[in-house]
C-alpha positions as CSV (number, residue, x, y, z in Angstrom):
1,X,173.0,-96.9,-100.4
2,X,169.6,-95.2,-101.1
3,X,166.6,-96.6,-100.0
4,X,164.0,-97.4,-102.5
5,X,161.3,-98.3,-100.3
6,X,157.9,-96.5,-101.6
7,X,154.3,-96.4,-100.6
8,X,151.6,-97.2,-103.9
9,X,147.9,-97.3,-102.7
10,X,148.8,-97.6,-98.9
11,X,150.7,-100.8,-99.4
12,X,154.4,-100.6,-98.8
13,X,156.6,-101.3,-101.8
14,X,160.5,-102.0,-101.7
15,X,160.8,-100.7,-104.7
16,X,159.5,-97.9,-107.3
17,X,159.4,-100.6,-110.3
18,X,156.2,-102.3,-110.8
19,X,155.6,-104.3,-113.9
20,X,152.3,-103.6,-115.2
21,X,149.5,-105.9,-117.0
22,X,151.4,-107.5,-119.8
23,X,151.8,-111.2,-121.0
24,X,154.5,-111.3,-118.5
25,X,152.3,-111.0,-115.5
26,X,150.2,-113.7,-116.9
27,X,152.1,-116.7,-115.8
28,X,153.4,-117.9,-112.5
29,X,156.9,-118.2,-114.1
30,X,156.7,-114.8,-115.3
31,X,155.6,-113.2,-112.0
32,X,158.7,-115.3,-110.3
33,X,161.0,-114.2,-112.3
34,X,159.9,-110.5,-112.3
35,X,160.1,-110.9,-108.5
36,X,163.6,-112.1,-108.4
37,X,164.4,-108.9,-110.6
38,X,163.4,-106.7,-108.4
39,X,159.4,-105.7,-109.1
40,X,158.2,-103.8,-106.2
41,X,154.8,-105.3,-106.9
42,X,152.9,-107.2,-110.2
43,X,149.6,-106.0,-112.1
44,X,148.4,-109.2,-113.5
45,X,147.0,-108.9,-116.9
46,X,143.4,-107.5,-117.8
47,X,140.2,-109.5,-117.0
48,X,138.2,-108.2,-119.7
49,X,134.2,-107.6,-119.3
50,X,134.1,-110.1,-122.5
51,X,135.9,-112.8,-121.0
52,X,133.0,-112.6,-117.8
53,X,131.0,-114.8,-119.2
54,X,131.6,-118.4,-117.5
55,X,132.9,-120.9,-119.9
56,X,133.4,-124.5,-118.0
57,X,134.3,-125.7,-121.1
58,X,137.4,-122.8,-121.7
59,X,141.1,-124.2,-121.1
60,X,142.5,-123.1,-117.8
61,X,139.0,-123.2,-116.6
62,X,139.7,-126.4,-114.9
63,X,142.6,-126.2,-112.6
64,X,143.1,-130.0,-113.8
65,X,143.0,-129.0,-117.2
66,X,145.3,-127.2,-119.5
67,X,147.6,-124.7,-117.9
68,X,146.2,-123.6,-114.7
69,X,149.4,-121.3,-113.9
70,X,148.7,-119.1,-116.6
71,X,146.0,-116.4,-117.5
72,X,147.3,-114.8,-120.3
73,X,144.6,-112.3,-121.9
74,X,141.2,-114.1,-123.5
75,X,141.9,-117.2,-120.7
76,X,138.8,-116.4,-118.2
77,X,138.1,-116.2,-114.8
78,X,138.3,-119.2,-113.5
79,X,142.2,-119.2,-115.0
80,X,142.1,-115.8,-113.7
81,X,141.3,-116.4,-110.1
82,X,144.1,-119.8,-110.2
83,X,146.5,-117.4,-111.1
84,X,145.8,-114.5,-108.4
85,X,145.6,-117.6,-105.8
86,X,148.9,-118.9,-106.9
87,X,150.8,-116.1,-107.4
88,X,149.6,-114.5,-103.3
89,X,150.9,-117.9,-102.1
90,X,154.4,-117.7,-103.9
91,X,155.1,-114.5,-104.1
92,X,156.1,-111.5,-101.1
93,X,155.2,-108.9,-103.1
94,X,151.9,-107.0,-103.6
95,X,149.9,-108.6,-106.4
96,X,147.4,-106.0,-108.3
97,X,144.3,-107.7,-110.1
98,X,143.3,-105.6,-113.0
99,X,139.8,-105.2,-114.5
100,X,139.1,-103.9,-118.1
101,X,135.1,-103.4,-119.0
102,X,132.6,-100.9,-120.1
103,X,129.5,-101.8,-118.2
104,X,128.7,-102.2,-113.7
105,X,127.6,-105.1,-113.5
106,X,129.9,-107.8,-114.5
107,X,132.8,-105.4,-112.9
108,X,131.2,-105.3,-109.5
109,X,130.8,-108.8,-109.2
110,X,134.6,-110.4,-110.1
111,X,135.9,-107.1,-108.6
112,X,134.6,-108.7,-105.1
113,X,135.4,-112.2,-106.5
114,X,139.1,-110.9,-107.1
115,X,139.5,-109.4,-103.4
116,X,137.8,-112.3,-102.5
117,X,141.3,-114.4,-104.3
118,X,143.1,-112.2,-102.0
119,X,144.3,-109.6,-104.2
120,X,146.0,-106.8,-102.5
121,X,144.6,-103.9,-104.9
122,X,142.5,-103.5,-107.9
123,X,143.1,-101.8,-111.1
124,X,140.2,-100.3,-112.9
125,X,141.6,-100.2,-116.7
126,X,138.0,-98.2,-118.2
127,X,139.0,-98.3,-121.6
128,X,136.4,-97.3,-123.4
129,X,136.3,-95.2,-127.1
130,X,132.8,-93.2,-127.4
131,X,132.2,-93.0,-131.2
132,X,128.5,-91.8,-130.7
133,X,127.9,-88.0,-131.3
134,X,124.6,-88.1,-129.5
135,X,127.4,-88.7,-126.2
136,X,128.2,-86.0,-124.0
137,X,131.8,-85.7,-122.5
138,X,129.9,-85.2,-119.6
139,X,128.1,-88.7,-120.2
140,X,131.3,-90.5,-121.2
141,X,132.6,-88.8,-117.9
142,X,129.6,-89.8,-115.6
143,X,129.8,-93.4,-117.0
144,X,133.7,-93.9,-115.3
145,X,132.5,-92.3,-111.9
146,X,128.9,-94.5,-112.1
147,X,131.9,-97.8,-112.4
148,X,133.8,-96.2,-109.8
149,X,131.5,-95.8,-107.2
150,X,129.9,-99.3,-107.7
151,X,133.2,-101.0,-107.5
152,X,134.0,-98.8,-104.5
153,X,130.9,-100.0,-102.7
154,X,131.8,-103.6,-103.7
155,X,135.1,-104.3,-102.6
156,X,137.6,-103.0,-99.4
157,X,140.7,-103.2,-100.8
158,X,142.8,-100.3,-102.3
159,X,141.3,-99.2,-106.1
160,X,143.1,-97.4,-108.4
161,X,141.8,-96.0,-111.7
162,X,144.0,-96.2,-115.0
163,X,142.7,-93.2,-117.5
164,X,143.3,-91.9,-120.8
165,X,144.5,-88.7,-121.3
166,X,141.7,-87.8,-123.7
167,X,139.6,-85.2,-121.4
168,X,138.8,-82.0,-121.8
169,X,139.8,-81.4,-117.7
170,X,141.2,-84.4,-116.8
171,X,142.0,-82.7,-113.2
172,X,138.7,-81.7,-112.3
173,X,137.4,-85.8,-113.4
174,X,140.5,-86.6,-111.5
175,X,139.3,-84.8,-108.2
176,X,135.6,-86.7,-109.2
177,X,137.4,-90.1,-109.2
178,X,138.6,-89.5,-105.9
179,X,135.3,-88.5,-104.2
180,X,133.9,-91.2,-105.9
181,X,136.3,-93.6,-104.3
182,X,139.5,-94.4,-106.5
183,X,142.8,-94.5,-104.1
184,X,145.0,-93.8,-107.0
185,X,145.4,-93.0,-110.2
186,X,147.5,-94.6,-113.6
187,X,148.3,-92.3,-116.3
188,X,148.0,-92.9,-118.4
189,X,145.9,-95.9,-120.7
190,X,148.2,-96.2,-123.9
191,X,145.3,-96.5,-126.9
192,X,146.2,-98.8,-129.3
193,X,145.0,-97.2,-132.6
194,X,143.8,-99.9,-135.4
195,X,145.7,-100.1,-138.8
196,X,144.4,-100.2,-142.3
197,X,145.6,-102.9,-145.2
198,X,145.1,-101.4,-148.2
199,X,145.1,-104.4,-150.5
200,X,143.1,-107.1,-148.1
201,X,140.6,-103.4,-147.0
202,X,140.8,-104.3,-143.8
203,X,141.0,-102.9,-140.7
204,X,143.5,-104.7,-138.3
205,X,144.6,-104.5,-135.0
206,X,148.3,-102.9,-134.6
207,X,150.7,-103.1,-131.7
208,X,154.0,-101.0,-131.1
209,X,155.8,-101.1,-128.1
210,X,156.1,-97.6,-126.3
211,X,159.5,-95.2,-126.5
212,X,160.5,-93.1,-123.7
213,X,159.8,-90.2,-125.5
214,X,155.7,-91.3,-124.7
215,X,156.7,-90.5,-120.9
216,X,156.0,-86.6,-121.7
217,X,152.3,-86.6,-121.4
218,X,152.2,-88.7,-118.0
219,X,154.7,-86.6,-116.8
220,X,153.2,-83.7,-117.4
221,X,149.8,-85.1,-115.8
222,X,151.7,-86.3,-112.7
223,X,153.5,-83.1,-111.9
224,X,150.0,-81.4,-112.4
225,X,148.3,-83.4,-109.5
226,X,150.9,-84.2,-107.0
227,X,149.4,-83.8,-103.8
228,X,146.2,-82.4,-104.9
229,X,143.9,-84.8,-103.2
230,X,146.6,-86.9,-101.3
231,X,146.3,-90.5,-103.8
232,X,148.8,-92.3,-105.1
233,X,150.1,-91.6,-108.5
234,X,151.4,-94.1,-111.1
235,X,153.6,-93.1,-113.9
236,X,152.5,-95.6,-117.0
237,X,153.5,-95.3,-121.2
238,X,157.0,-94.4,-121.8
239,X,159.0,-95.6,-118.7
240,X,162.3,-97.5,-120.2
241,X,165.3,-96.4,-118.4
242,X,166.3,-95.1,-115.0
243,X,166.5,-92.0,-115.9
244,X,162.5,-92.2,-116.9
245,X,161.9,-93.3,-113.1
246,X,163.8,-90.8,-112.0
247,X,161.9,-88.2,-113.7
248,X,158.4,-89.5,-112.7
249,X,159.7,-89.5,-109.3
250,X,160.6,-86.1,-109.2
251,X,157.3,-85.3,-110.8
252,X,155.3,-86.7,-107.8
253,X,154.6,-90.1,-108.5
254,X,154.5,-92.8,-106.6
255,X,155.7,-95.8,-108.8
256,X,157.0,-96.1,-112.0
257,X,155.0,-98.7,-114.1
258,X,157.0,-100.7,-117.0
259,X,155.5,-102.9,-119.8
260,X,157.1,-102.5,-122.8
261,X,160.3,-102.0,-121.7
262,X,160.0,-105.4,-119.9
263,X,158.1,-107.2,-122.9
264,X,161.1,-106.0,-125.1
265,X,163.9,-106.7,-122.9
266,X,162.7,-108.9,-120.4
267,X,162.2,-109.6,-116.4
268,X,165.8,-108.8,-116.1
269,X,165.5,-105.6,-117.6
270,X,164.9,-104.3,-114.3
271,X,168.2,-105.3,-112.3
272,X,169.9,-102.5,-114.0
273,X,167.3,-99.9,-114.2
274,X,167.5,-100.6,-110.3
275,X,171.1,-100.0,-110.1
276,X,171.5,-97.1,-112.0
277,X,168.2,-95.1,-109.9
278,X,170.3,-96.2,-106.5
279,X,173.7,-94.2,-108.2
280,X,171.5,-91.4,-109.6
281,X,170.1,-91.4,-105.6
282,X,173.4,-91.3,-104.4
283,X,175.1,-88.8,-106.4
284,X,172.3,-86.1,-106.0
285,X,172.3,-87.1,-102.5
286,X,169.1,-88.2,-102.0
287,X,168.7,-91.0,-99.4
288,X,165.2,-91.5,-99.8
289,X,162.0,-92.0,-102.6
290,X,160.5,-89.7,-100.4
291,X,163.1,-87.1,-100.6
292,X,163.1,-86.4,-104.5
293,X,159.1,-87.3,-105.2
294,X,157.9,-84.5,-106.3
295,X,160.9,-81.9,-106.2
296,X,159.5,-80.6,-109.2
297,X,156.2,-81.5,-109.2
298,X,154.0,-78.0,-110.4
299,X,153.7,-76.9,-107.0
300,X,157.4,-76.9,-106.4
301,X,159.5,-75.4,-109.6
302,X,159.4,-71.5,-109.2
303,X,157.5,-71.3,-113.0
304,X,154.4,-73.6,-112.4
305,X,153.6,-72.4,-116.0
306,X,155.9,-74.6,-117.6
307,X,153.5,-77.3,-117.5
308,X,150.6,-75.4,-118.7
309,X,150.2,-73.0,-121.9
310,X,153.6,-71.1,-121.6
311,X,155.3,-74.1,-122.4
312,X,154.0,-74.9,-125.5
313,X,155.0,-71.5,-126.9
314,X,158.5,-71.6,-125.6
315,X,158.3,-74.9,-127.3
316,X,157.7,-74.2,-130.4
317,X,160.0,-71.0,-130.4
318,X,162.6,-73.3,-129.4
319,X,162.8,-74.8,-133.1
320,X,165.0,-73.0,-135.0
321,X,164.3,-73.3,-138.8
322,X,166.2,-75.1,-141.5
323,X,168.9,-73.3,-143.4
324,X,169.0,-73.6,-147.0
């Protein structure tokens, strides 16, 4: 039977599968259970730079009060930190603390207050939409690796760095990210874009859960950097089915991160997405993660073009046009 045991940010993993920041991983039930289904490690939900400031009065605040297990998004640090504690005491998997601002300050200090709760890795989520023109790409670009190297100098524990796509050379900020101090990188930060309602005229907050025809772009992205600066890579957006893990895999990454798929299907989602990798394994012969990672990363298919310019012609002269 085929070993799924996988390195992520120097921690060993038994498994590819991680389930990412979601309102599953904001509860101590939900971290159980995803455990039991076979998670090879748990991002815990967001700690937003809004939430920072310290409200006694907040529920959860109080591990006496309300529901100290859970730290769903919008319940604070102090229900933050309960949770983190909790969840390394009950669980033997590797538990990821994730942080989500826009400014240094407040992200330095609960970054070290999160290794501090014994956090095994941190997740920088820098999600952040520049709608000033007087802001440089450059700027916007200096602004992640200013974060990066402040949080690197804060803390000891592995950091990776979840990105948007939306960069006019996203390798060269990747190779920055890395000098600056990240371990690893997620691709990639799935933007949720507002709505409009036309008869109230407002604008409203929309949420649709991701298909797997979304894994294109981080694909693309993974297979592009495999073992360019020797980090981890995590596939995020788009993985549903074994087949999806299987392809990130092959494109060089590391772990395959799931959230919607999970959120729409639940913890137990995973049990067969496991089984089905392990039969893909063993009928291509593959006894190992490390075996197939990256088999057709760039660097390994004999047209390295096919994930560059190239593509998108053959592409689009692989349409054929309607016949009337």
């Amino acid at each position: 039977m085929a070993d799924l045991r996988t390195r992520y940010l120097g921690l060993e993993l038994q498994s590819p599968l991680v389930a990412s920041s979601s309102p599953l991983t904001g509860s101590l039930d939900g971290l159980r259970k995803l455990e039991a289904a076979g998670a090879g490690a748990v991002v815990l939900p967001s700690l937003f730079e809004e939430e920072l400031a310290e409200d006694p009065g907040r529920v959860g605040a109080d591990p006496q009060a309300g529901q100290p297990d859970q730290a769903g998004y919008g319940a604070g640090p102090a229900a933050y930190l309960s949770l983190l504690e909790q969840a390394k005491a009950s669980l033997s998997i590797p538990v990821v603390a994730s942080l989500n601002g826009t400014s240094r300050g407040g992200w330095v200090r609960h970054a070290a207050r999160l290794e501090q709760g014994g956090a095994d890795a941190l997740e920088l989520n820098i999600y952040y939409v520049s709608s000033r023109p007087g802001l440089s790409g450059g700027e916007v670009e200096g602004h992640y690796l200013d974060v990066v190297r402040e949080v690197r100098r804060a803390i000891g524990i592995p950091l990776a760095v979840k990105l948007s796509p939306y960069f006019s050379s996203l390798a060269n900020l990747a190779g920055q990210l890395v000098e600056a101090g990240a371990n690893g990188l997620v691709l990639f930060n799935r933007f949720y874009q507002p709505d409009l309602d036309v008869e109230a005229m407002e604008v409203l907050p929309a949420l649709e859960l991701s298909s797997s025809t979304e894994l294109r772009l981080p694909l693309r992205w993974i297979a592009i950097l495999h073992r360019r600066w020797g980090i981890s890579l995590a596939a995020s957006t788009g993985v549903h089915t074994a087949e999806d893990v299987v392809k990130v895999l092959l494109a060089g990454a590391d772990v395959a991160m799931m959230t919607s798929a999970l959120l729409h299907n639940g913890p137990d989602h995973l049990r067969p997405v496991e089984m089905r990798l392990r039969d893909w394994m063993d009928a291509h012969r593959y006894e190992t993660i490390d075996q197939l990672r990256g088999q057709l990363s760039q660097r390994s298919v004999p047209d390295p073009g096919a994930f560059e310019r190239a593509n998108y012609i053959k592409t689009l002269a692989s349409r054929t046009a309607p016949s009337r």
